[in-house]
N, C-alpha and C positions, 0 to 999 in steps of 0.2 A: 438542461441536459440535452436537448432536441436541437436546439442552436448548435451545439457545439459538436455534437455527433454528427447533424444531417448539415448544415449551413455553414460549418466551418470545416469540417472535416471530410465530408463531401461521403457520407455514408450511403447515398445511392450510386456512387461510381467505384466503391467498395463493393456495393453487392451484384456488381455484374463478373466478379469475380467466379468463375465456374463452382466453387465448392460453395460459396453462401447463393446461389440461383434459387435457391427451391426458396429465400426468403424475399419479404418486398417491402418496403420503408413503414407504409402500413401496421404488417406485422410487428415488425419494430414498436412502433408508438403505440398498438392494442396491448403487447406484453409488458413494456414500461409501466403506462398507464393501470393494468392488473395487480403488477409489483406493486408501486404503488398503496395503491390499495389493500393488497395483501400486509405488506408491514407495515402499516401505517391499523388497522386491526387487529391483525395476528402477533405480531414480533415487538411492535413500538410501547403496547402497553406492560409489557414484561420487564421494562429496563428499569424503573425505579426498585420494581420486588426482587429482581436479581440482586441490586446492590441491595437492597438493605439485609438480603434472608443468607446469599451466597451459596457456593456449593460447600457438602461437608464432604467428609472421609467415613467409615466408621473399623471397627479395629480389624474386620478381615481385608480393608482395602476397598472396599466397592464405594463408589461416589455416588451422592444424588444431586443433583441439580436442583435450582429453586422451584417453586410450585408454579406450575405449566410450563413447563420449557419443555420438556418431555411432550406432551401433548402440540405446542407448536412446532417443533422439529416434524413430528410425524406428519402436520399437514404441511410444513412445509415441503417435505420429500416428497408427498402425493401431489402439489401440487407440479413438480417435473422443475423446481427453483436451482435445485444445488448444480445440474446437467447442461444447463442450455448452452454452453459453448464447446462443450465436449462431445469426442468423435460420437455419432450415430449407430456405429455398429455396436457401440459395448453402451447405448439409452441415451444416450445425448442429445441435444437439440442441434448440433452444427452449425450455430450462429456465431458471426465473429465475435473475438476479445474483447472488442470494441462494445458491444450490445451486451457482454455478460461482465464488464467493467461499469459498465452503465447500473445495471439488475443489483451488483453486489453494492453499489454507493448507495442506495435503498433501503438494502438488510443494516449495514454497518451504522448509518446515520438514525436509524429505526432502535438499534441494542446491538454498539461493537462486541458485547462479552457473547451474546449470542454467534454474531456472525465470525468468529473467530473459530469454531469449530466444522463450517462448510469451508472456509480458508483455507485451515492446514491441513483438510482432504482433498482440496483443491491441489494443492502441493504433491501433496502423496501420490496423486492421480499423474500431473507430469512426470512425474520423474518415472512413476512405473510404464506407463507410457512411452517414453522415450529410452529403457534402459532395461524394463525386464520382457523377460523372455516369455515366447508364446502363450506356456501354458501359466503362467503368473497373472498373463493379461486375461487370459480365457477365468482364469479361478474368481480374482478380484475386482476387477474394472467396472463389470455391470453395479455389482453391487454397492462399489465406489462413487460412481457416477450419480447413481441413485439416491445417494444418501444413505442407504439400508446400513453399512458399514461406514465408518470415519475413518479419517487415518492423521498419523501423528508423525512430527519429524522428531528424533531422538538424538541430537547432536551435542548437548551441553552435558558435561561434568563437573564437579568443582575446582576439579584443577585443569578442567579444558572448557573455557568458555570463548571468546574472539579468537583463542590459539584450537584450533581443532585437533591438530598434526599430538595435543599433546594427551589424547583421551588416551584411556586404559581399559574399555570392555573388552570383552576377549569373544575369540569365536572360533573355536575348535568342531573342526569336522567329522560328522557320523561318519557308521558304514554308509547309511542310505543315500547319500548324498545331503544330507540334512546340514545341520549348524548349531552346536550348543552354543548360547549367547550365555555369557553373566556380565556382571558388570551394575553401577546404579547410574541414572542420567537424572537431570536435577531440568526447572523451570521447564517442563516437560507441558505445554497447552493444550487441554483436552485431554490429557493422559488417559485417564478413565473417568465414565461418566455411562447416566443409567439411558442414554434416550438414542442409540444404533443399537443392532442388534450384535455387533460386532466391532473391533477397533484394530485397524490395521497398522502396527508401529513400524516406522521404517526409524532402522539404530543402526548407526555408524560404529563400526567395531575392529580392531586391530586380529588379524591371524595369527596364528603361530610360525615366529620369522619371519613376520611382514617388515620389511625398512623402518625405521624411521621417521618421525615426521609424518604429513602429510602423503605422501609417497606409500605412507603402507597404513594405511583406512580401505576399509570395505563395508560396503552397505547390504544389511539385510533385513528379510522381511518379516517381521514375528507378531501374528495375528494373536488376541488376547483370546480366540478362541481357535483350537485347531478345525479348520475345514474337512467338514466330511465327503466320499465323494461324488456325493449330489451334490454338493455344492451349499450346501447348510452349516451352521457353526457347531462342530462337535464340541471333546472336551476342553475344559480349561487350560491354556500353558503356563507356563512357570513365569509369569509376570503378572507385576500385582503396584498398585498407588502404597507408596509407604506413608505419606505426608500430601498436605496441600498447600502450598504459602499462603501467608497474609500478608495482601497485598493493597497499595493504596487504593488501587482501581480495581473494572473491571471484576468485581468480586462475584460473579455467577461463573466468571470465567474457569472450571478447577485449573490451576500450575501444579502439577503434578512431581513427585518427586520417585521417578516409577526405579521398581529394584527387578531384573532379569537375571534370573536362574536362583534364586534362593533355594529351591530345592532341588539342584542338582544340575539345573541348566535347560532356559529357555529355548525350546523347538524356533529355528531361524530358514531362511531359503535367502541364498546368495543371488543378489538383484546386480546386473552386470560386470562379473569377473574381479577379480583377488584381485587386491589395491588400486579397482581402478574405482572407489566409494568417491572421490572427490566430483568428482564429472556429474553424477547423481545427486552428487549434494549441494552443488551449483542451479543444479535444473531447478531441484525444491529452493533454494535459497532467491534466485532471479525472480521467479514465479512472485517468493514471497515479498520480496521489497517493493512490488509496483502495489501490492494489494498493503502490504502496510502504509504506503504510503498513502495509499484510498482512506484510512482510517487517520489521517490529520485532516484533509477535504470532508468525509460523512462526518466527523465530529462534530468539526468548524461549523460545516453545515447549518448541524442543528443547533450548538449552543447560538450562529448567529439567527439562528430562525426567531428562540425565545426572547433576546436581548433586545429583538425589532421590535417585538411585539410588545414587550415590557416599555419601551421607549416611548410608544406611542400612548401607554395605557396609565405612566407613570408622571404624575403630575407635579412639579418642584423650582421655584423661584419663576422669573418672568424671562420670557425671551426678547431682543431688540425689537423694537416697534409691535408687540405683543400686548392684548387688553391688559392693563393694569389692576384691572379690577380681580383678576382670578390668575392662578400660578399656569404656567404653562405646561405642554407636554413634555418631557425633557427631552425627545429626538430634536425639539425646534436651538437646541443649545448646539453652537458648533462645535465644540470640546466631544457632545456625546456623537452628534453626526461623523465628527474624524474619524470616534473608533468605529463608527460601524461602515462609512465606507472601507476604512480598512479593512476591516472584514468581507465585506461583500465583495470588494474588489481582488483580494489576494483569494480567497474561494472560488471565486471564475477563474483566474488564471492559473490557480491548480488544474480544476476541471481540464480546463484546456491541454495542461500539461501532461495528464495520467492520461487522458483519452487519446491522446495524438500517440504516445508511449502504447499503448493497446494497441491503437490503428497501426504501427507500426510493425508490433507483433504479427498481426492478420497478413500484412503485406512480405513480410520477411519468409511465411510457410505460403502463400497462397499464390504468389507474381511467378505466372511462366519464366518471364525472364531473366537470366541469374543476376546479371546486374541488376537490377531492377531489387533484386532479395536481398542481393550482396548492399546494398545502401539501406534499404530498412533492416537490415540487422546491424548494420551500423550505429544507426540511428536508434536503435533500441538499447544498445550497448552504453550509447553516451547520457542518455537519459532517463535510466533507472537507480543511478543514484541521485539525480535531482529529484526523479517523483519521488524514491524512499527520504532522502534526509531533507531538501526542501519543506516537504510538504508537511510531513513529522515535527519539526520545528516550526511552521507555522500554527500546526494543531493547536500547539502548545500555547503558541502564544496569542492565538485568535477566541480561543478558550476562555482564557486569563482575559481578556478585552470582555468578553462576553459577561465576564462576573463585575468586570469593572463599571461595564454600563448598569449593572444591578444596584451598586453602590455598597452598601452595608449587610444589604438581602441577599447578594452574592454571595456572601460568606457565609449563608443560612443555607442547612443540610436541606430544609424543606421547601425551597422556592427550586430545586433540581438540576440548577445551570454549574453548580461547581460539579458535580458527578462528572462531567462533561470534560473539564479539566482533568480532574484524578482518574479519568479512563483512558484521555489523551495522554499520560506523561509517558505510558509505557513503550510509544509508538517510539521513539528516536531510540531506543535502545534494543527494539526485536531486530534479528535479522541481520544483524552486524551494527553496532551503533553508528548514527549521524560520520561522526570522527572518520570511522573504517570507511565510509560511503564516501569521501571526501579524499583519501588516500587514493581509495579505486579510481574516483576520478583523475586527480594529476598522477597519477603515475602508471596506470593502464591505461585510461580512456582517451584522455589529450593526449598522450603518443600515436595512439593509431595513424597507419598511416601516412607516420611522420608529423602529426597533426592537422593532416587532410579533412579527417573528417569534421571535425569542429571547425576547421575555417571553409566549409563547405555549409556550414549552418550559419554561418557570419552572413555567406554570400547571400543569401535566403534574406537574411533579416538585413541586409544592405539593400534588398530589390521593395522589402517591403517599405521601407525606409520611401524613396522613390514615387509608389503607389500611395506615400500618403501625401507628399506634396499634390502628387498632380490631384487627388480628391479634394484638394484646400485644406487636410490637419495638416496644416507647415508645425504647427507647436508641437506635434506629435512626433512629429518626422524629426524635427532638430535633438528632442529629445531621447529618442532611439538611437539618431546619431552619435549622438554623447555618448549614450551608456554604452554601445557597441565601441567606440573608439576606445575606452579606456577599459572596459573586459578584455578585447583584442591584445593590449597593449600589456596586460598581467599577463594571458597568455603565453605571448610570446616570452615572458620575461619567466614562465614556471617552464615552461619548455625547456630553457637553457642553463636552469639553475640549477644548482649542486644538488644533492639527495635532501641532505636533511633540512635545505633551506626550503625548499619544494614542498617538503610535510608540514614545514612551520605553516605553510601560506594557503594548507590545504583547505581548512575549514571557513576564514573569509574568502577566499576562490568557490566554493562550491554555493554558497551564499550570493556569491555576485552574477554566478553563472544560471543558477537559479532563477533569479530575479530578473535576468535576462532576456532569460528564456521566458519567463512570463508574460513581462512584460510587452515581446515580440509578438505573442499568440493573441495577447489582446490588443493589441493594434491593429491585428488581422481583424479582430472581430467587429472593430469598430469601421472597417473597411466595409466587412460585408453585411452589417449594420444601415451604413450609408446607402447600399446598394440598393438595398431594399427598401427604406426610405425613398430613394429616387425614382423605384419603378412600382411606386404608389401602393405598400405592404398595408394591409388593414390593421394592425398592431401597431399604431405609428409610438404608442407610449412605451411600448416594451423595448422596440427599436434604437427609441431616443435612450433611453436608459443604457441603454448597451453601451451607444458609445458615451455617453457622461458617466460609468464605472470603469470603460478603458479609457478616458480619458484621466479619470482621478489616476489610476495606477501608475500609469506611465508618465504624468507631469508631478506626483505626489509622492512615489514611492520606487521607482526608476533609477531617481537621481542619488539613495543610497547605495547606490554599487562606485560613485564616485569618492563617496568614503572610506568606500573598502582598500582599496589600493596598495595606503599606506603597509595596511597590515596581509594583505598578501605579498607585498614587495621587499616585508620587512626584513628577510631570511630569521635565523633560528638563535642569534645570536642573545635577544634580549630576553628569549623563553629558556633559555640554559644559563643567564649570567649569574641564578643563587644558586649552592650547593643544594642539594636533595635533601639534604639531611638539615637545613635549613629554611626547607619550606613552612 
């Protein structure tokens, strides 16, 4: 995580940035290092008793969480965990994206069902942040920030789920300026639960006479307790947990299935102006796709943490030129070594990926210069749906590797590595599924610009291309070349394509673009891997590793994006040739 923040990403030429000044690279690795420790204590030992105990319901609606979760929330908000990237004036630590992308890979890889509840306050916090009004900020933020309070996104219905434009809550206006909400919203995360003292739901809700569609959504704020005006939780409002799904994974996590206004209509406050809820539900929605995508990487993480350790500990047939006399370890079998370089290696080049996507962020709000913004928002634009549906799709299937290295014991509830699997499966479908992320990419993202901006990232990975001949990876460099000539070359060819040929080709495009992009970041790192080797690093083992996992990736796992082609290039023609009603 220190490599890729400070040595690859160059997080001390980030913190000369005027807003991160007051921090210093130091700080940085004292606060990781505590994280760390903190859930790796506090957080990590909760994740087997969440899944097995779960959260309940009981019939007035109020949730309890499994035993100590409540108690680790509390020390976790005391210790200042949920804030550290958020503004200063309303309890934040005002460290970049970059450093509290880093803190949250900690929490989620320690117990995702935990850290799903500082997430979607994390959310809640942009969007109010960026969209509500003074006194909303002054009422909620600290206490948001803090933890004291959570907050929830309220977007899904049953007959509006990926379609938003198509919800039906209502939101009729007081005299007071106020907002009666009703309406029920479904798959609702942290809906309610015993362990804030407060829950901030921010619900997408249609006016009286709003348009149609998308066009006529508005967002509002409806606390589970009315604020008093000190600023404490008064009475109860008219919203309540009707239900909890069961669900394969993540079972501490409550999915809530919340009802507003049953008795007459949920007290709401209008969070930036009638129909204009999409704008705010984008802020929550971007926010959330880089941090889901953090939970296929923390997964990965840890299910590859166990499988290593299994490999090394698990004893089964002989290896080539291995004593005869006694079984070996099974990491020494190349079949088990594949999958776990795979694993190791596609988990750094997430890393790589989600971190650069943060550092992006930090530079898009913080670079005096507007050009300078104007290209890291760019760049943040093109590659959040690779961190979200890349990495989510990796989860999934580094997961499943992870069990596989188990053998028969993976499949065993009580060795802990499948949990790991059935928490990752929900990751490709929050937030707009994989599919939808792969849309957004060809059909908003590769336009910008005309497709400036992605063959502005080509040129990047053409220059590194270059830097790795002249360091001696020639095999690294040809192979870069390849995969970049023939992405380029789909590019160009979804650029110009018809609509619905363009959609067929979205999903192997976002795959290959992905893989790409990873593969690029790790060439880098074996770049500056080498460096440090050259100018006599005292780690020379961790070094070498570096570049023999970017080297695995890039000569092992690279060269499926040449696969891909066909079936981005295939247009739509063979996914519509049977009737519907023949499938």
């Amino acid at each position: 995580m220190d490599f890729v923040m400070s040595e690859l990403l160059g997080l001390d030429e980030l913190l000369t940035i005027e807003r991160f000044s007051h921090v210093t690279r130091a700080d940085v690795s004292g606060l990781l290092a505590e994280a760390g420790r903190f859930n790796a204590e506090v957080i990590a030992p909760l994740n087997r008793t969440g899944d097995e105990v779960g959260s309940v319901v009981d019939a007035e609606g109020n949730v309890t969480t499994p035993p100590g979760f409540a108690a680790a929330y509390t020390r976790y908000c005391e210790a200042g965990w949920p804030g550290i990237q958020f503004d200063p004036e309303y309890g934040g630590g005002g460290l970049p994206w970059l450093v509290g992308i880093a803190n949250q890979e900690l929490t989620v890889s320690s117990n995702m069902a935990f850290s799903l509840c500082p997430m979607l306050t994390q959310g809640a916090i942009e969007a109010l942040s960026l969209h509500g009004s003074d006194e909303q900020k002054a009422t909620y933020l600290e206490a948001m920030i803090t933890g004291r309070w959570s907050g929830t996104m309220n977007l899904t219905e049953s007959e509006a789920g990926s379609d938003v434009g198509a919800l039906r809550a209502r939101a009729v206006p007081n005299d007071d300026g106020t907002w009666s909400i009703t309406g029920t919203k479904i798959f609702i995360t942290w809906g309610d639960h015993d362990m804030a003292e407060n829950i901030v739901h921010l619900v997408l809700a249609r006016t009286p006479d709003a348009p149609v569609g998308t066009r006529g959504i508005s967002l509002f704020l409806v606390p589970k307790f009315l604020v008093e005006p000190d600023g404490s939780p008064g009475r109860r409002n008219d919203v309540r947990c009707v239900s909890l799904e069961h669900k394969v994974g993540i079972h501490a996590s409550p999915t809530a299935v919340m009802a507003f206004g049953e008795q007459g209509g949920a007290t709401g406050y209008l969070i930036g102006g009638v129909n204009r809820g999409m704008a705010a539900m984008f802020t929550m929605m971007n926010n959330a796709r880089l941090t889901v995508g953090l939970e296929g990487l923390a997964v990965s993480e840890r299910a590859y943490q166990m499988a290593a350790g299994y490999a090394q500990e698990r004893r089964q047939g002989r290896a080539v030129g291995s004593d005869p006399s006694r079984p070996s370890p099974i990491v020494e079998h190349p079949d088990v070594r594949r999958m776990l370089m795979t694993m190791r290696s596609s988990i750094e080049a997430m890393r790589c990926l989600l971190y650069l996507n943060a550092r992006s962020i930090d530079e898009a709000a913080a670079f005096d210069d507007a050009t300078a913004r104007q290209h890291a928002s760019e760049l943040v634009a093109l590659l959040t749906p690779l961190s979200k549906a890349w990495s989510t799709d990796l989860g999934v299937e580094l997961t499943s590797l992870a069990m596989q290295v188990y053998g028969g014991m993976g499949y065993v509830e009580e060795t802990g590595v499948a949990q790991h699997w059935r928490d990752s499966r929900i990751a490709p479908i929050y937030e707009g599924t994989n599919g939808i992320q792969a849309i957004d990419l060809v059909m908003r993202k590769l336009p910008m610009r005309d497709g400036g901006v992605v063959k502005d990232l080509f040129g990047e990975m053409s220059g590194t291309a270059v830097e790795l001949s002249r360091a001696g990876f020639e095999d690294l460099a040809e192979m870069l070349r390849s995969g970049l000539d023939v992405t380029t070359g789909a590019t160009d060819w979804l650029l110009a394509a018809e609509l619905n040929d363009r959609l067929a080709g979205a999903t192997p495009y976002l795959r290959m673009l992905g893989t790409l992009v990873g593969a690029w970041l790790m060439a880098r790192s074996a770049l500056v891997a080498d460096q440090r080797l050259t100018t006599g690093a005292a780690d020379k083992q961790f070094y070498e590793a570096k570049i023999a996992t970017a080297t695995y990736f890039v000569t092992q796992v690279l060269p499926s994006v040449s696969g891909l082609v066909a079936s981005v290039e295939a247009g739509a023609d063979a996914l519509m040739a049977i009737p519907s009603d023949a499938l």
